[in-house]
Structure formats: C-alpha cells, structure tokens
C-alpha positions as CSV (number, residue, x, y, z in Angstrom):
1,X,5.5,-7.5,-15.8
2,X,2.8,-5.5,-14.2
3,X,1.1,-2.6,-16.1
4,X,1.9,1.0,-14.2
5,X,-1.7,2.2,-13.2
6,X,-3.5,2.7,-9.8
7,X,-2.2,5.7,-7.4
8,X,0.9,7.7,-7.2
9,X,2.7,9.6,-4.3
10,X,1.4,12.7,-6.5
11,X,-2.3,11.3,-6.3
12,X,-2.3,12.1,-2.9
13,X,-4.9,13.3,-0.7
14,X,-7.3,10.8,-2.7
15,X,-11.0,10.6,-2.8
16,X,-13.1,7.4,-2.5
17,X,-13.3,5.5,-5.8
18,X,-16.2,3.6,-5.4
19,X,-13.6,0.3,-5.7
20,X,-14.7,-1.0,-2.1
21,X,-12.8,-2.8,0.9
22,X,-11.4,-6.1,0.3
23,X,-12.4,-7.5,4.2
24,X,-15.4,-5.2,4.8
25,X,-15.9,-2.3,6.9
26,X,-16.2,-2.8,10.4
27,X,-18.7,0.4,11.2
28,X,-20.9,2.8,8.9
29,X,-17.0,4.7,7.5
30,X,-13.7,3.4,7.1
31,X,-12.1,3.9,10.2
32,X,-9.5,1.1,11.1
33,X,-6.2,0.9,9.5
34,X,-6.4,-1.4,7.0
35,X,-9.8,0.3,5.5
36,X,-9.3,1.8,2.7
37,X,-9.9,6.1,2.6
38,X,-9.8,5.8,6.1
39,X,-7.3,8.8,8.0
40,X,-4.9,5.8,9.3
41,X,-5.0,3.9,6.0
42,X,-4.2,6.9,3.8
43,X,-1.5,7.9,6.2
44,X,0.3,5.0,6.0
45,X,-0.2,4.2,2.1
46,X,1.3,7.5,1.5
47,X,4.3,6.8,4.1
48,X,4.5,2.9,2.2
49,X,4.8,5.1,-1.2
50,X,7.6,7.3,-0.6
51,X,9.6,4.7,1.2
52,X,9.1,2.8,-1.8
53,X,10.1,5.4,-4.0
54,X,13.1,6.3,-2.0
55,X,14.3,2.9,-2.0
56,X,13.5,1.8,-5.7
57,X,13.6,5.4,-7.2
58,X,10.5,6.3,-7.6
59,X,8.6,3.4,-9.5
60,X,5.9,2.8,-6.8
61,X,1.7,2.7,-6.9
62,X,-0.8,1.6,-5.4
63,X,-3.0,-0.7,-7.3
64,X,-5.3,-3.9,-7.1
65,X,-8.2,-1.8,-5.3
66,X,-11.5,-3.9,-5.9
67,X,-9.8,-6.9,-6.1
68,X,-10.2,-10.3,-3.6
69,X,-6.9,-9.4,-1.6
70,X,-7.8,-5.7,-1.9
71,X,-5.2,-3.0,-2.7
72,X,-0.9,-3.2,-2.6
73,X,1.3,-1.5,-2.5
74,X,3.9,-2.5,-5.5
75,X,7.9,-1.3,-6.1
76,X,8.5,-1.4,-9.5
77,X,11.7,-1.7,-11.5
78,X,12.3,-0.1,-14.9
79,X,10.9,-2.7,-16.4
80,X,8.2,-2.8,-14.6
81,X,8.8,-5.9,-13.0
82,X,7.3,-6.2,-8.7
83,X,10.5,-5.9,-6.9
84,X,8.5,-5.0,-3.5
85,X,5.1,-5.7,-2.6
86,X,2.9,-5.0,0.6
87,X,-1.0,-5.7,1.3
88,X,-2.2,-2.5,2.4
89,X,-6.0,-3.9,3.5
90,X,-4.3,-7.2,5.0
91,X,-5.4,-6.5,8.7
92,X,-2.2,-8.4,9.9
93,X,-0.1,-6.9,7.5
94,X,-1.5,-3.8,7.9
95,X,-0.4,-3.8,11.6
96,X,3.0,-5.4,10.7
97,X,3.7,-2.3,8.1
98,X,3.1,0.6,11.0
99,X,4.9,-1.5,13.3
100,X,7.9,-1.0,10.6
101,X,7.2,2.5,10.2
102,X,7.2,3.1,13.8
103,X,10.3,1.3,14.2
104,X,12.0,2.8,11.2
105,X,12.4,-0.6,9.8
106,X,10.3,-0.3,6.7
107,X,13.5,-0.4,4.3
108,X,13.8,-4.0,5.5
109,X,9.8,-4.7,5.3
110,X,10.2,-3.7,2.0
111,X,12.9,-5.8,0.8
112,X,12.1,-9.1,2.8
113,X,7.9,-8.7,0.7
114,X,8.8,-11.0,-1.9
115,X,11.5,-12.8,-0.3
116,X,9.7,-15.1,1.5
C-alpha cells in the first residue's frame, strides 16, 4: 500500500521543489520532456493526472521526486493500493506517454503500466 503524498491535480501550476532530475538536465533549465518543471513535462504530468483520475476516480499523484527512477505518476485505489503507474522522467517512457496522449490512447497506457 503506498502512502498518499506528493502532487495533486489541485497542486497544479507547481514550483520547483529543490527534489532534482532523476537523468540530469541536458542544458542550464529543464527544457526536454521528461525534465522535471520543464513547460512540456508539466503539461503532460497534469494531462497523466486527470486521465488518471478520470479513469480510477480521482485517487491519483505524483510522487517519488528525488528518488533514483525520479518521479511517477501513480493510480491509486481506495485502499491505496498502485493500480496504474507511469515514469514521468523515463525519457522513453516519457515519449511513449505523449505518443498516447496524442493518439488518445492513454486509457489503455494506463491500464497496460502494471500489466506487464
């Protein structure tokens, strides 16, 4: 069962926490899309949230910041168990999730995070 803490929907626009970037930055700012604070990066954290929400009713944060594989996105259930889980600073994954969004796939992103 994971602890609800981290960033809400509601928390949104965010400042910089001081938490850092799991792979680095690649210039002087975040900038790329799996950087955290960066334009592209908050964007599509906040999109991840409110898809979550939608599809899990609204048990969803971000959380993990500062850690090795940096910050997720997690879909909680009322017990608050992980029922969906996404690497937001995962440069592959990071492409894969606005791929979805683009797409309008995320609903099956979402469910297929912990299946495999």
């Amino acid at each position: 069962m994971t602890e609800p803490r981290g960033y809400r929907l509601a928390d949104f626009p965010r400042a910089d926490d001081g938490l850092g970037w799991a792979m680095g930055l690649d210039g002087l700012a975040p900038e790329a899309l799996w950087e955290r604070f960066s334009p592209a990066y908050e964007a599509q954290a906040q999109a991840v949230l409110a898809a979550m929400e939608r599809l899990y009713g609204g048990q969803a944060l971000l959380d993990w910041a500062g850690e090795e594989d940096g910050e997720a996105a997690l879909a909680l259930d009322a017990d608050g168990y992980i029922v969906a889980l996404l690497h937001l600073e995962d440069p592959a994954e990071a492409e894969v999730i606005a791929m979805a969004l683009k797409a309008g796939t995320m609903d099956e992103l979402l469910r297929q995070s912990l299946a495999g």
